[in-house]
VOROLO-119813 format. One record per residue (C-alpha): residue number from 0; residue in one letter; chain; x, y, z. Coordinates in steps of 0.25 Angstrom, whole numbers. Layout:
N
{NUM; "A"; "A"; {X; Y; Z}},
...
REM end
This chain:
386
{0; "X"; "A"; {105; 206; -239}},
{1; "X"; "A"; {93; 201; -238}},
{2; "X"; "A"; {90; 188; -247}},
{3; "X"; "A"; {76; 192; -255}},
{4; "X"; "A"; {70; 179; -260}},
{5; "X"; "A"; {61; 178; -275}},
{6; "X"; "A"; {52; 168; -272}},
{7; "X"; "A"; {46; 159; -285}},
{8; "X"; "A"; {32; 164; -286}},
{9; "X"; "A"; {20; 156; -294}},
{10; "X"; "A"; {7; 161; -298}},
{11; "X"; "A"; {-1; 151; -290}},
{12; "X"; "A"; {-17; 148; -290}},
{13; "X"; "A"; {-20; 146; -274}},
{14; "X"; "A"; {-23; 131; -275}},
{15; "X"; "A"; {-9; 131; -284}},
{16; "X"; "A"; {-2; 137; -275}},
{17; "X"; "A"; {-5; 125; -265}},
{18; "X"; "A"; {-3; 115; -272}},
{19; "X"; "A"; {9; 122; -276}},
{20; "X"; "A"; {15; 121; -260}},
{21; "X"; "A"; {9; 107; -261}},
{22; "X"; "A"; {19; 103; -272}},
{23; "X"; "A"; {31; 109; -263}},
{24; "X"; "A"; {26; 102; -249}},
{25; "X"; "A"; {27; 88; -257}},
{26; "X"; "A"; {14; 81; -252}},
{27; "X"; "A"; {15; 65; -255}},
{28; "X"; "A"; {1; 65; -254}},
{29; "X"; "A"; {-11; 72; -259}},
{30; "X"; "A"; {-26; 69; -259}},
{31; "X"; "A"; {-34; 81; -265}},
{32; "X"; "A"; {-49; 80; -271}},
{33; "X"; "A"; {-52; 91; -280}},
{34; "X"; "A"; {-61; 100; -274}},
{35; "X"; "A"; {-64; 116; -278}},
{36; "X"; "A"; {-56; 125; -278}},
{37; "X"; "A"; {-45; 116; -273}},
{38; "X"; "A"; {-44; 108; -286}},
{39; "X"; "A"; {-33; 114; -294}},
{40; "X"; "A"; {-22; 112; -281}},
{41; "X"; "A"; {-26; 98; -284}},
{42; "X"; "A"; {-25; 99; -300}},
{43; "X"; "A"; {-11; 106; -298}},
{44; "X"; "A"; {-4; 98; -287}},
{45; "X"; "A"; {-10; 84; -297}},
{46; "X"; "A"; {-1; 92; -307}},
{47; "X"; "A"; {10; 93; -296}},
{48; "X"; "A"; {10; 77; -295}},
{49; "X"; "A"; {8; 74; -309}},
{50; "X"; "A"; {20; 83; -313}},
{51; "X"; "A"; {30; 77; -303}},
{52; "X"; "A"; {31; 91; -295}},
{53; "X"; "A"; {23; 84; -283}},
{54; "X"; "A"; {27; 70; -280}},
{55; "X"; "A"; {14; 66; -272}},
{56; "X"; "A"; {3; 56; -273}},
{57; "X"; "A"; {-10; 63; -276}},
{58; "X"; "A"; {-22; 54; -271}},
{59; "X"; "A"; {-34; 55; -281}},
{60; "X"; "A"; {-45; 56; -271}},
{61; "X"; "A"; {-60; 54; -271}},
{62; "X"; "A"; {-64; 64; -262}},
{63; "X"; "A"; {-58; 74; -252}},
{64; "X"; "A"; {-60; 65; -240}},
{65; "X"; "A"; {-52; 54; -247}},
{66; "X"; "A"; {-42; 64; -250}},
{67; "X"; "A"; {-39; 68; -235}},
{68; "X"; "A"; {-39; 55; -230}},
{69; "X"; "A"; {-29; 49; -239}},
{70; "X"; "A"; {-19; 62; -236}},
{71; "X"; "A"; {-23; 59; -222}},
{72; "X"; "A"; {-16; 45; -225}},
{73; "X"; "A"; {-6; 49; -232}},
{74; "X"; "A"; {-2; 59; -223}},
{75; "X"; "A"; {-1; 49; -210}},
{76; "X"; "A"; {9; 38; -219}},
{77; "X"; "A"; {18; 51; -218}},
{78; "X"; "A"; {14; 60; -232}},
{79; "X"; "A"; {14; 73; -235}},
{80; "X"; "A"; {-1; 76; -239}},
{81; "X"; "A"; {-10; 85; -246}},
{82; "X"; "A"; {-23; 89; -250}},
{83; "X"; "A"; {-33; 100; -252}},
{84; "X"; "A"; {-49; 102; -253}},
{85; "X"; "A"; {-59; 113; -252}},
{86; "X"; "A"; {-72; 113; -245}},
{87; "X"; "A"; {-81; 103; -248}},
{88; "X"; "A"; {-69; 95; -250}},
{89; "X"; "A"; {-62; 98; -237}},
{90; "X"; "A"; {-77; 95; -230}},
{91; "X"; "A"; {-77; 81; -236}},
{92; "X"; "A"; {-62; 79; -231}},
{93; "X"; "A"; {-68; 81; -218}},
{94; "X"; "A"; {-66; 70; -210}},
{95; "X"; "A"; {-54; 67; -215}},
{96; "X"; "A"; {-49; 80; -212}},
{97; "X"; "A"; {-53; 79; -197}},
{98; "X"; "A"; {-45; 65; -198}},
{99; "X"; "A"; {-32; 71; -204}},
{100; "X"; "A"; {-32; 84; -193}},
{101; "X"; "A"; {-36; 74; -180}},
{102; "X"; "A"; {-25; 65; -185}},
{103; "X"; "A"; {-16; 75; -186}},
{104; "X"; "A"; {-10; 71; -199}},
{105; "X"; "A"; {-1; 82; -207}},
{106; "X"; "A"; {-10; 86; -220}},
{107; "X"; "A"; {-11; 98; -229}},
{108; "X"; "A"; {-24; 102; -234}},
{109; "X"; "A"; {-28; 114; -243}},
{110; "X"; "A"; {-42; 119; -242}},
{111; "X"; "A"; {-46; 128; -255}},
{112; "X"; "A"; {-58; 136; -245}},
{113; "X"; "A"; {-71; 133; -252}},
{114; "X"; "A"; {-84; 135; -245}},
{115; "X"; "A"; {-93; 124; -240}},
{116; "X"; "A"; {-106; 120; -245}},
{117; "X"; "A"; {-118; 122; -245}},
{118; "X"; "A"; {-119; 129; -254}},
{119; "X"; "A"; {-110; 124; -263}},
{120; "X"; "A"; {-97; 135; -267}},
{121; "X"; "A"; {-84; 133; -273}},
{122; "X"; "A"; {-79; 146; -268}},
{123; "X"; "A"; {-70; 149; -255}},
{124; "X"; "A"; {-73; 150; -241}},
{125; "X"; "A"; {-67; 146; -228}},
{126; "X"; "A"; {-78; 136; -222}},
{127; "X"; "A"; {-72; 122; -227}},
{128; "X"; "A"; {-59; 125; -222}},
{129; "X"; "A"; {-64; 130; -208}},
{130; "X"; "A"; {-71; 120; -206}},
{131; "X"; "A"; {-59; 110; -202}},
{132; "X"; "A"; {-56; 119; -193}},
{133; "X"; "A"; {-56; 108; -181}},
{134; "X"; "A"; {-50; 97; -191}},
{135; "X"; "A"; {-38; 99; -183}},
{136; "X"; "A"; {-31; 104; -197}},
{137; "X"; "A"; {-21; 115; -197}},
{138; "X"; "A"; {-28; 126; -205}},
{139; "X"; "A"; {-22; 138; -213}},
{140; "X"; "A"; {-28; 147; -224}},
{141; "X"; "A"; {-23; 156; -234}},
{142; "X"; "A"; {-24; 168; -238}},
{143; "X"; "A"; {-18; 169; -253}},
{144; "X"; "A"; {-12; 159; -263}},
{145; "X"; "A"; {2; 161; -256}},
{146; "X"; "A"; {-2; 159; -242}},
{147; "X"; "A"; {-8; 144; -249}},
{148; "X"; "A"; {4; 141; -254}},
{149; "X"; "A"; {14; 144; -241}},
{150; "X"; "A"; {3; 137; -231}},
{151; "X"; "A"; {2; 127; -239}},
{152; "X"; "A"; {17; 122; -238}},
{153; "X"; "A"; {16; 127; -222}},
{154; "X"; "A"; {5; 117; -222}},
{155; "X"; "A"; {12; 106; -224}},
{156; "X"; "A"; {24; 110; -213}},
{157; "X"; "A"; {14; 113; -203}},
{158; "X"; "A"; {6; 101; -206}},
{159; "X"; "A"; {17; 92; -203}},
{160; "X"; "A"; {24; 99; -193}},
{161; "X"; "A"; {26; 89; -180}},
{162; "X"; "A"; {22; 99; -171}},
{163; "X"; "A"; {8; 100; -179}},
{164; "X"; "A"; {5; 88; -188}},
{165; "X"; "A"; {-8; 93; -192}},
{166; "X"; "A"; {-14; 93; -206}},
{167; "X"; "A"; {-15; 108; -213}},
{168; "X"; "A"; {-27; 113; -221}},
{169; "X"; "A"; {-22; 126; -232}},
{170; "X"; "A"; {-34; 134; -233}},
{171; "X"; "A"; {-35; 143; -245}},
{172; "X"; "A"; {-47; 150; -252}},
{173; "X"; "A"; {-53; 143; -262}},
{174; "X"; "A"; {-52; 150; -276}},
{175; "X"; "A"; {-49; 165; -269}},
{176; "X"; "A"; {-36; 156; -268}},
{177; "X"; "A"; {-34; 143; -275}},
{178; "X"; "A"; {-38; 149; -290}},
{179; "X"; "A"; {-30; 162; -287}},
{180; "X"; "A"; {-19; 165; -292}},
{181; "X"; "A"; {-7; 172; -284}},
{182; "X"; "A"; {9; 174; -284}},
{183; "X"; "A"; {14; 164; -274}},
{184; "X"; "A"; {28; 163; -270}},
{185; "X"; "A"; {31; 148; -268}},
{186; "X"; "A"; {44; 143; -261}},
{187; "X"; "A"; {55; 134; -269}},
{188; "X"; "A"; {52; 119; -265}},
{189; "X"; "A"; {66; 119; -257}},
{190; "X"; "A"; {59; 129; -248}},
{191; "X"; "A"; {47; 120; -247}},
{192; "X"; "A"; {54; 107; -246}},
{193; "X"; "A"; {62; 114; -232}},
{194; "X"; "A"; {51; 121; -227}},
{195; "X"; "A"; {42; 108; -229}},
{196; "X"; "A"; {51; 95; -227}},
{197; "X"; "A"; {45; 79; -230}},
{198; "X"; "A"; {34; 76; -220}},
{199; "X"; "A"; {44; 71; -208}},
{200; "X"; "A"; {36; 60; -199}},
{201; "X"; "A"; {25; 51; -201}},
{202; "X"; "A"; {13; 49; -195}},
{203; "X"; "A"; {13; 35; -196}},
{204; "X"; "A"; {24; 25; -192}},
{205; "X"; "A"; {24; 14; -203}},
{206; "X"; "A"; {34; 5; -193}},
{207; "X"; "A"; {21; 6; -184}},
{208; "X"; "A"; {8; 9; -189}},
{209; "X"; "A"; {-3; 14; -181}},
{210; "X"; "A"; {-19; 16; -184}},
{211; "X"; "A"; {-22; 30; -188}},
{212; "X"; "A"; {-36; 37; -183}},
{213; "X"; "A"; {-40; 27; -173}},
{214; "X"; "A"; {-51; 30; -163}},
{215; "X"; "A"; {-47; 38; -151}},
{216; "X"; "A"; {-53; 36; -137}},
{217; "X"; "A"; {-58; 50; -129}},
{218; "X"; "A"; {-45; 53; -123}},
{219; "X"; "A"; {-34; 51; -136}},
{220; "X"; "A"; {-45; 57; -145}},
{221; "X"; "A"; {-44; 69; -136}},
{222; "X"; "A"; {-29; 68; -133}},
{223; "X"; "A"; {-27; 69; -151}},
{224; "X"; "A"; {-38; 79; -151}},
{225; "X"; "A"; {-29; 89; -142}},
{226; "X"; "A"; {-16; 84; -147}},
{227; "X"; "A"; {-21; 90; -162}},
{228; "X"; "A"; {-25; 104; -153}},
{229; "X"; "A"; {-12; 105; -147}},
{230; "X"; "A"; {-5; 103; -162}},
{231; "X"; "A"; {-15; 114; -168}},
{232; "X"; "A"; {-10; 125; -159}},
{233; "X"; "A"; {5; 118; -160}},
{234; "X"; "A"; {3; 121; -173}},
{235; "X"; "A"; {2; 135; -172}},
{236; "X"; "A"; {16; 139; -169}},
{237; "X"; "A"; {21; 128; -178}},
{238; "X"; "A"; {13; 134; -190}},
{239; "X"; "A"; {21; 147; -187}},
{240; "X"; "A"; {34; 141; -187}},
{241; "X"; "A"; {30; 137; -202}},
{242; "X"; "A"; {24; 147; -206}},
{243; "X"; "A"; {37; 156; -201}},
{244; "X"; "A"; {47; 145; -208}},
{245; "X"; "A"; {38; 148; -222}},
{246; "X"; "A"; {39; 162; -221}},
{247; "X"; "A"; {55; 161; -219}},
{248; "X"; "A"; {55; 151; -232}},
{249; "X"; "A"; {47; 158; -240}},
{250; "X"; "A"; {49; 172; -235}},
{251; "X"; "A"; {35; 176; -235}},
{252; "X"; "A"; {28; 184; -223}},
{253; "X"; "A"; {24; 178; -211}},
{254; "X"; "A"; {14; 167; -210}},
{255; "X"; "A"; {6; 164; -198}},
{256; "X"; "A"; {-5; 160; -192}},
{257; "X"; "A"; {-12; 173; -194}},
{258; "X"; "A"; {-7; 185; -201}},
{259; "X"; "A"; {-9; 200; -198}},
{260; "X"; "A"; {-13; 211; -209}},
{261; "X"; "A"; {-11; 225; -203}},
{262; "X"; "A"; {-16; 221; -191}},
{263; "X"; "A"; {-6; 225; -180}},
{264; "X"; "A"; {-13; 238; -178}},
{265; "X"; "A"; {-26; 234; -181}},
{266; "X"; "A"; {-39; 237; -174}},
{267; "X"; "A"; {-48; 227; -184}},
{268; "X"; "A"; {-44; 215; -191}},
{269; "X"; "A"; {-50; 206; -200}},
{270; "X"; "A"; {-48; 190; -198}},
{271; "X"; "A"; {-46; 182; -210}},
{272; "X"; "A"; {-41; 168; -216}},
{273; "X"; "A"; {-39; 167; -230}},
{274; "X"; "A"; {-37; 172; -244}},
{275; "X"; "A"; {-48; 185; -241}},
{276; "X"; "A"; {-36; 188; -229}},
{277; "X"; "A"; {-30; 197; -240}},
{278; "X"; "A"; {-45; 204; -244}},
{279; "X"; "A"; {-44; 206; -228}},
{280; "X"; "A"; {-30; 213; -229}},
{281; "X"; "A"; {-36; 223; -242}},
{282; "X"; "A"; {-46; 227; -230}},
{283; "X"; "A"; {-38; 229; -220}},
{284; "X"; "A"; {-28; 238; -229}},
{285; "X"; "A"; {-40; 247; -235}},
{286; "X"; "A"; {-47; 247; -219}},
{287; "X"; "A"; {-33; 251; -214}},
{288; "X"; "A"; {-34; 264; -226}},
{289; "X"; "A"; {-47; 268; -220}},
{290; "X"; "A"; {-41; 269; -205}},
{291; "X"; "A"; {-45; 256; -200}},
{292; "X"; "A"; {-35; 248; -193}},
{293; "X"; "A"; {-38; 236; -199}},
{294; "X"; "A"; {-30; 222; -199}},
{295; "X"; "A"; {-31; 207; -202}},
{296; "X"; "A"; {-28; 193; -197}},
{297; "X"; "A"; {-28; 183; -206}},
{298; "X"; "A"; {-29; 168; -201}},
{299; "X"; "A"; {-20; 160; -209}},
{300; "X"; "A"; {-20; 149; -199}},
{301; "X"; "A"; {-33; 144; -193}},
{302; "X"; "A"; {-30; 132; -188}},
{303; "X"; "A"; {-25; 132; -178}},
{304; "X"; "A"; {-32; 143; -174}},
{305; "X"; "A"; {-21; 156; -169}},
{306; "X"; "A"; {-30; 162; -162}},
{307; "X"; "A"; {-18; 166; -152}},
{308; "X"; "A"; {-13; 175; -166}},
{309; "X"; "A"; {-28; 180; -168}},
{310; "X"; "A"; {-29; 186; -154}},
{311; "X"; "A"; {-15; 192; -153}},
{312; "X"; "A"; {-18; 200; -167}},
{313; "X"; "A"; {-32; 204; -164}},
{314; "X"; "A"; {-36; 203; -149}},
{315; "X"; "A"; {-34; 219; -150}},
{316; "X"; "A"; {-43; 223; -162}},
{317; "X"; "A"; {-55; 230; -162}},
{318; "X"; "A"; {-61; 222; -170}},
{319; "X"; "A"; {-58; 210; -179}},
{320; "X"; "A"; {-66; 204; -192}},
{321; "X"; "A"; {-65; 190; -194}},
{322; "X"; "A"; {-69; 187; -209}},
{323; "X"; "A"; {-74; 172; -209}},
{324; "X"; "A"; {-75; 164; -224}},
{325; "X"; "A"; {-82; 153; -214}},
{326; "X"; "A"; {-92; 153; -205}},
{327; "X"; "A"; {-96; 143; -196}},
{328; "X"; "A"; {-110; 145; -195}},
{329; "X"; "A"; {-119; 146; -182}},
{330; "X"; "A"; {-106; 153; -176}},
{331; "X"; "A"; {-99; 162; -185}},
{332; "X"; "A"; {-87; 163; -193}},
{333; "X"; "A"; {-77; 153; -190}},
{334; "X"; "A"; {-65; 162; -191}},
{335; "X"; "A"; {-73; 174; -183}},
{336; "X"; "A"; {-75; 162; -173}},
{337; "X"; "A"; {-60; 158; -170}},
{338; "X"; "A"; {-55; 171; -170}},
{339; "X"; "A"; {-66; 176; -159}},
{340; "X"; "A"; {-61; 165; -151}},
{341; "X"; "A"; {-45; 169; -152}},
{342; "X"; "A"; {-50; 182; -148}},
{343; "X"; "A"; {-60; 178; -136}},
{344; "X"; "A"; {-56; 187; -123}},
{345; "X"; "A"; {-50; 197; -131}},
{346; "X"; "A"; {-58; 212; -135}},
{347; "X"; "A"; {-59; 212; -150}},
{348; "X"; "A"; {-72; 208; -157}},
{349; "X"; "A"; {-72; 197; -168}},
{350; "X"; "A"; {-82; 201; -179}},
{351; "X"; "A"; {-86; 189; -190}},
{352; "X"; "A"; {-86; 192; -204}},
{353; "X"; "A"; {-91; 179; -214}},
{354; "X"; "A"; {-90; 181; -229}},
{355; "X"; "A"; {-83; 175; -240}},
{356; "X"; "A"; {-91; 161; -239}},
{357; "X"; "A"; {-92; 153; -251}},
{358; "X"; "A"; {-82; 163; -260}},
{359; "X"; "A"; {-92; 176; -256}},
{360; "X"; "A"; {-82; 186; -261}},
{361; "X"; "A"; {-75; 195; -249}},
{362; "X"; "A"; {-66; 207; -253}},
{363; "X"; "A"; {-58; 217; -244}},
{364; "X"; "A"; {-70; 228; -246}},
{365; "X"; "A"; {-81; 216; -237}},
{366; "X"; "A"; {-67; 217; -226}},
{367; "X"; "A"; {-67; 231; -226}},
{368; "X"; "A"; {-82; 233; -223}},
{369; "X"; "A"; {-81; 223; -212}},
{370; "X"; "A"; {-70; 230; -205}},
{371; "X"; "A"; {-77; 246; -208}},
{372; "X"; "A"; {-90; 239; -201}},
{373; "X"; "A"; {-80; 233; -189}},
{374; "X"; "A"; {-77; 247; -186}},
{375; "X"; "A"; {-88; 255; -189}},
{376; "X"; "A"; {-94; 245; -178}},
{377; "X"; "A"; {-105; 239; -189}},
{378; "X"; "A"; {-98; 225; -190}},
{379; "X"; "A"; {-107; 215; -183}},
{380; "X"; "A"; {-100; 202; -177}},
{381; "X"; "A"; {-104; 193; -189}},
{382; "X"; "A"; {-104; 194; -203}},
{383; "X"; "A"; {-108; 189; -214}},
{384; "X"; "A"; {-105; 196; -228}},
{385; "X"; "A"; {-113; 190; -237}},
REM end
């Protein structure tokens, strides 16, 4: 008989739903400055605290800098940490940032996407959180309020894995996620509490201290430097593993570093990262009712790059549509980029789709023009829907 599990559902808000998984990881440590639309996680995990549900010490901060270097701290004297930000926030941890990821220290951070300035906007895109791209972070993103919960508790276990020990940035869009509202199944805190055991090592050995960030000569510098690249592909299988163990826990369907939509008979496929993923999916099923043979891969893991998994599913296609909420100007968009580089040698052309900056409002009709234009042969390399 096969044993059919109800799991507790709860109607969470995206940023909710994280502080929710943060509540269950038991973080000794948080440093968070509010920032939007990142500030009601903050609001709801000080409620956490002051309730008693969250036995942690949350640092009233001064500014976003401050706040990821006392985690940073905090994390090296051997503490669970946590904190989260949002564009200009996340710009002005940025030194600190670079610090924590050369270090190599084990720190969970949640980005609620926000685009950049100039000009000044509050609403979502991808360009503050692709540009810590080369922090030496672990970087996943999110595609609904569900996947912010689970990758948020998968953060922390991949964080502090040994065979990683590298800090974790959540990525998830900012108010198309974190003010939304959706059914999220959560696990019981036993499950959490097996999946995610106490922080087991320190970095620090109290019995004999040593100095922390000292000035490297040439050759060490260069000895850390490629010590981190070998533990960012490391990474790679040891994020699978967990993600595999998740999925057994909570009985949910696979997670990885990409994931396929209709795409193993495809000829075209969309590339995407994020929340419009499922806008992507409503194309692809409409394109595939008009006779094209439409798929998508979604990037759920951009750092490290798995550009092994993007050329095993799309070194064949036709063609493939890379939809970019970034762009890193003077060369193109920054998704487009890497996946053109997975898929150097092979046949299939890599077109460049940039929309969606600054919240510009992107529905499944603008990916099914895109991909009508693809075939009909009047898609030019780049573009921009403005």
């Amino acid at each position: 008989m096969v044993q059919v599990l109800k799991r507790k559902s709860l109607a969470l808000v995206g940023n909710h739903a994280v502080a929710y998984a943060v509540k269950q990881a038991k973080p000794q440590v948080l440093a968070v400055f509010p920032i939007t639309p990142q500030t009601t996680m903050l609001e709801k995990l000080a409620e956490y605290i002051q309730k008693g549900e969250l036995k942690a010490e949350m640092i009233k901060i001064e500014s976003e800098h401050s706040a990821m270097a006392s985690i940073y701290g905090a994390a090296l004297a051997g503490a669970r940490v946590f904190t989260a930000t949002a564009s200009q926030g996340l710009l002005y941890m940025g030194e600190m940032i670079y610090w924590a990821g050369g270090q190599r220290v084990p720190i969970v951070a949640a980005v609620a996407t926000r685009a950049i300035a100039e000009p000044w906007s509050i609403w979502d895109d991808h360009q503050d959180f692709l540009s810590k791209r080369d922090a030496i972070w672990i970087q996943m993103m999110a595609e609904n309020v569900q996947e912010a919960y689970d990758l948020t508790i998968q953060a922390f276990r991949i964080s502090e894995d040994e065979r990683v020990i590298l800090p974790v940035m959540m990525g998830f869009d900012g108010f198309i996620l974190t003010h939304t509202m959706e059914r999220v199944e959560v696990l019981e805190d036993y499950e959490v509490d097996s999946f995610l055991p106490p922080r087991q090592f320190n970095l620090i050995d109290f019995s004999d201290p040593i100095g922390i960030g000292p000035i490297a000569q040439p050759d060490e510098y260069m000895r850390i430097r490629y010590e981190a690249m070998k533990s960012m592909e490391r990474a790679k299988s040891v994020i699978e593993e967990i993600m595999r163990e998740y999925e057994r826990i909570s009985g949910k369907k696979q997670y990885g570093l990409v994931e396929c939509y209709r795409c193993e008979n495809a000829k075209y496929a969309f590339v995407t990262m994020g929340a419009w993923s499922g806008d992507a999916k409503v194309a692809v099923d409409r394109l595939r009712d008009q006779g094209i043979e439409a798929g998508l891969l979604k990037v759920r893991v951009f750092r490290p790059f798995p550009k092994e998994k993007i050329a095993e599913y799309l070194n064949s296609m036709k063609g493939v549509i890379v939809f970019d909420r970034a762009a890193s100007f003077g060369s193109g968009g920054i998704l487009a980029t890497e996946v053109k580089s997975a898929l150097y040698g092979s046949q299939t052309p890599v077109y460049s789709v940039i929309a969606g900056l600054g919240g510009k409002d992107v529905r499944p009709l603008h990916f099914q023009k895109v991909m009508e234009d693809l075939v009909n042969g009047k898609l030019e390399e780049e573009r921009w829907i403005l």
